[in-house]
C-alpha positions in Angstrom: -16.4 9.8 2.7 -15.2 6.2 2.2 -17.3 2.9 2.0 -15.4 0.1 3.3 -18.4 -2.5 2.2 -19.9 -2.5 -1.0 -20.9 -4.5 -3.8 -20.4 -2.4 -6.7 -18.4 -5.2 -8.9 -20.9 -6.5 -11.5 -21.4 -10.7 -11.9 -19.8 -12.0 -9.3 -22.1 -12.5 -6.2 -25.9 -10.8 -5.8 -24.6 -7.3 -6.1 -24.4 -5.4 -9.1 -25.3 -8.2 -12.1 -23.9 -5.5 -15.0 -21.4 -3.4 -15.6 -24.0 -1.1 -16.2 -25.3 -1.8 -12.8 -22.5 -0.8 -11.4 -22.1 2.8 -13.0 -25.7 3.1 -11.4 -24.6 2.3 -8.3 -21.4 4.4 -8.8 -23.2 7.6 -9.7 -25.5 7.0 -6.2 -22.1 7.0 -4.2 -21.1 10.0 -5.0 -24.3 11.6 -5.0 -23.9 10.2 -1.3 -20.8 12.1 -0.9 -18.5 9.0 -1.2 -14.9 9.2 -2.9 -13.9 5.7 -2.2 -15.5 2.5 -1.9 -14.0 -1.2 -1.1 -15.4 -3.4 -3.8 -16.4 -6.1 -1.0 -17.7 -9.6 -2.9 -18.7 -12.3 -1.3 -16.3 -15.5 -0.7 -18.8 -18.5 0.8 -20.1 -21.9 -0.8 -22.4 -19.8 -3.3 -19.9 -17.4 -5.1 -16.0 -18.3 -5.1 -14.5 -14.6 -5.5 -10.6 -15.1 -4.8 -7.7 -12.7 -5.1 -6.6 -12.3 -8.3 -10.2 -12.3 -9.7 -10.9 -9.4 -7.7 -8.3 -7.4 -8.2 -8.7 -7.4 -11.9 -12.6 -6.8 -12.0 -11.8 -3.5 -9.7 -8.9 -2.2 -12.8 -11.8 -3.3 -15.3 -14.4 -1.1 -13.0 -11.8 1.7 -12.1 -11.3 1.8 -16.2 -15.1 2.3 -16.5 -15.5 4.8 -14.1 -12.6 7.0 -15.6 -14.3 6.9 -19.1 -17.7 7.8 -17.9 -15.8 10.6 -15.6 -17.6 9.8 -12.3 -15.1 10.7 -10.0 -15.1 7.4 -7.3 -12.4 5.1 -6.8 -12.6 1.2 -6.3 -10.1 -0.5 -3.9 -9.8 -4.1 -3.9 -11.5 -6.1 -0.8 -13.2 -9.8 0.1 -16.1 -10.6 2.5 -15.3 -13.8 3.5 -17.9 -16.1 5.3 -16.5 -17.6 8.4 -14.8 -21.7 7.2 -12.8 -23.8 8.7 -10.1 -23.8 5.9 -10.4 -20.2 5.9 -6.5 -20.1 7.3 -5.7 -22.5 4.4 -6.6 -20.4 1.9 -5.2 -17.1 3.3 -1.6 -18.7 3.5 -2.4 -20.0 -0.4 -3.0 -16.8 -1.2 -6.7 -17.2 -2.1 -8.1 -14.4 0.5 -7.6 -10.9 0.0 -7.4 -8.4 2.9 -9.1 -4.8 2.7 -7.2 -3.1 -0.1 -4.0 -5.7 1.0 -4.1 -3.9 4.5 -3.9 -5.7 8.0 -7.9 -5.6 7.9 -9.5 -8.6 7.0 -14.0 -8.9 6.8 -14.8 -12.3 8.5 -18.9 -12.7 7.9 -21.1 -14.7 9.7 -24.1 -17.4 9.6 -27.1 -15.0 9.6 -28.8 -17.1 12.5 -25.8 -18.5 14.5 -22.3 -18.1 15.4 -20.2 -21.0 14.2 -18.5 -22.9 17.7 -14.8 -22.4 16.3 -15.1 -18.9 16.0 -13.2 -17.4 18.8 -10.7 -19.8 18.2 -10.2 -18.7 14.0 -10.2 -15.1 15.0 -7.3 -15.9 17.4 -5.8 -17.8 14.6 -6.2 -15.1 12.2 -4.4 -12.6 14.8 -1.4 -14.8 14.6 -1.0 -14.5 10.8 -0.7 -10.1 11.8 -4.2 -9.2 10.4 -7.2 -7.7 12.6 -10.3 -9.4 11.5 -13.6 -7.1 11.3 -16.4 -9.3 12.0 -19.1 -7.6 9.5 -23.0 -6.8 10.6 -22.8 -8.0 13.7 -26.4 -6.4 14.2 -28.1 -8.8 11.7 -26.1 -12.3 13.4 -29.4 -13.5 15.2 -27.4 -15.2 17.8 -25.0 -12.2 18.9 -28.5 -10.2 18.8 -29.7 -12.5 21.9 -26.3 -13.2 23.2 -24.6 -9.8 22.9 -21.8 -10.9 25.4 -20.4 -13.2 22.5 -19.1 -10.3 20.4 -18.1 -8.7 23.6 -15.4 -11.1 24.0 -14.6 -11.0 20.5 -14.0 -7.4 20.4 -12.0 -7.5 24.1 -10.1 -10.3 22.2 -9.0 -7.7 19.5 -11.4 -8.0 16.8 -13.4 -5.0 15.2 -16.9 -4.9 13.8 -18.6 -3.0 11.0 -21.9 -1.8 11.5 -24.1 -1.4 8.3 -25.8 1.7 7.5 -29.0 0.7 6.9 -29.4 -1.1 10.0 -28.9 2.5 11.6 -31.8 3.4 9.6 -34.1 1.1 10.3 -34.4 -0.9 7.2 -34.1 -4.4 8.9 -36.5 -3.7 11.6 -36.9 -1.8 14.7 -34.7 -4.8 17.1 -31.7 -4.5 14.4 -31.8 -0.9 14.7 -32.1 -0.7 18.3 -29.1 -3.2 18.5 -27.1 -1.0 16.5 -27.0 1.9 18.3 -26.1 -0.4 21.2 -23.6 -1.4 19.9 -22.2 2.5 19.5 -23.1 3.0 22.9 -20.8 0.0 24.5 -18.0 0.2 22.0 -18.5 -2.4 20.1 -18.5 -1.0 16.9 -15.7 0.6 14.8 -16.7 1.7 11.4 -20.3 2.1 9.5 -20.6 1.1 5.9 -23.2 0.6 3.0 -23.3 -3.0 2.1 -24.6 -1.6 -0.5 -25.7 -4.4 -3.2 -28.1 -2.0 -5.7 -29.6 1.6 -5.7 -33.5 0.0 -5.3 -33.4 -1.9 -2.0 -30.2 -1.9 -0.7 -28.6 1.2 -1.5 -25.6 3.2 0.3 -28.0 5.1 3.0 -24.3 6.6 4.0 -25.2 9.7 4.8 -28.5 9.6 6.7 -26.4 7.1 8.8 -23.8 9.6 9.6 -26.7 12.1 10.0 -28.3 10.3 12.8 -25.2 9.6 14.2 -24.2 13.0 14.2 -27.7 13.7 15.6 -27.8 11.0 18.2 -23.8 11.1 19.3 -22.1 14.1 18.3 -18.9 15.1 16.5 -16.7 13.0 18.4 -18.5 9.7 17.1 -18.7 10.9 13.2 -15.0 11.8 13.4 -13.9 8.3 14.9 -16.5 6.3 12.3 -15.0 7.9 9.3 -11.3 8.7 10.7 -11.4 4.8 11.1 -11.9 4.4 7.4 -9.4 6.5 6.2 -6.8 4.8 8.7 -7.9 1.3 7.6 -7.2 2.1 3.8 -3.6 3.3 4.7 -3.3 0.4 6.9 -2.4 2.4 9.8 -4.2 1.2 13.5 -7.9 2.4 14.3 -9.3 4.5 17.1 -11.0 1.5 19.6 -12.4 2.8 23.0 -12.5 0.0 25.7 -15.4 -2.4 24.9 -18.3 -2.6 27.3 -20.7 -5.2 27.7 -24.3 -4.1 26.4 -26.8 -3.1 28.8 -30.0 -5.2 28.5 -33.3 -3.9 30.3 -34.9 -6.8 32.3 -38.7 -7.1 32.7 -40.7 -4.2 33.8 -37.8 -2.0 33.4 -35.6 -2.8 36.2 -32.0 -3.6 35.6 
């Protein structure tokens, strides 16, 4: 199994704070029944985690986890918060695709979505990468206004659900977004956003389980098929996006 979002690199955003941190988050991966993760820090106006930075704390971290012989590997990957100089940087070489794919994480305000949006996900396009707009589920104003990532995904961009949200850990309304999300194709991968193993672990594989449980076969295999395809930089399954279906008062539609 591969986990495309994680925060297994130690000091460098609020994931892991030691290297030791990190083997103990390592150890809980495969325990999960992970092989590979995407080391995924945070680029925003708290931690400034660029390119070559990150691509020599996963060698340092790989180089760790080959001494201590857990067997995980860590590929190199960014979670950038939505800016406006966000194409800037890319063309300076300061942002750093999903293990140098096509696949780039664009993260969003928690409680809005930023007016220039469609319009940098369009721009990003251009420059040939796919962005993958990350937790939609927890963007409090995609939760009310659902039709928003709609577009976004009919305009070509992808979405990563988290794992926890699946399982309930940020409330019943996340949860219940979630799975609509799975249920109007808007959703194309699930990952841990894992930051530690106390409160915001990997939860991987009682995800899959209740997706298993809740959609079948088919949906496992297009969930973790897309995560294998997005590390060889090859294109993902997508079904045709639908709009989510909202129940009115009382029940009627």
């Amino acid at each position: 199994m591969i986990d495309i979002h994680c925060h297994i690199l130690a000091d460098v955003d609020d994931g892991a704070k030691t290297m030791e941190d990190s083997i103990e988050m390592a150890k809980a991966a495969v325990k999960e029944g992970l092989k590979t993760i995407i080391a995924t820090p945070h680029l925003n106006q708290s931690y400034q985690n660029y390119r070559v930075d990150i691509t020599t704390k996963v060698r340092e971290l790989n180089d760790v986890l080959a001494k201590e012989q857990i067997p995980l590997t860590i590929l190199p990957g960014q979670e950038v918060r939505i800016y406006g100089e966000l194409l800037e940087d890319l063309q300076e070489g300061k942002i750093l695709p999903l293990n140098h794919t096509q696949y780039l994480f664009v993260e969003l305000p928690s409680n809005h979505v930023p007016r220039y949006t469609e319009r940098l996900l369009y721009d990003i396009q251009m420059e040939e990468l796919t962005p993958i707009i990350v937790h939609p589920e927890r963007n409090k104003q995609l939760l009310e206004q659902p039709d928003l990532l709609y577009q976004f995904v009919k305009n070509g961009a992808l979405t990563q659900v988290t794992a926890s949200s699946l399982n309930g850990h940020f409330g019943k309304n996340i949860q219940k977004f979630s799975t609509q999300l799975l249920d109007s194709n808007l959703t194309h991968f699930v990952a841990s956003d894992a930051h530690n193993t106390i409160n915001r672990n990997f939860q991987m594989a009682d995800a899959f389980a209740k997706v298993q449980s809740e959609y079948g076969s088919d949906m496992v295999y297009l969930l973790t098929e897309n995560a294998q395809l997005l590390l060889s930089g090859h294109n993902v399954y997508k079904e045709i996006p639908e709009k989510v279906r909202r129940k009115k008062l009382f029940g009627i539609f």
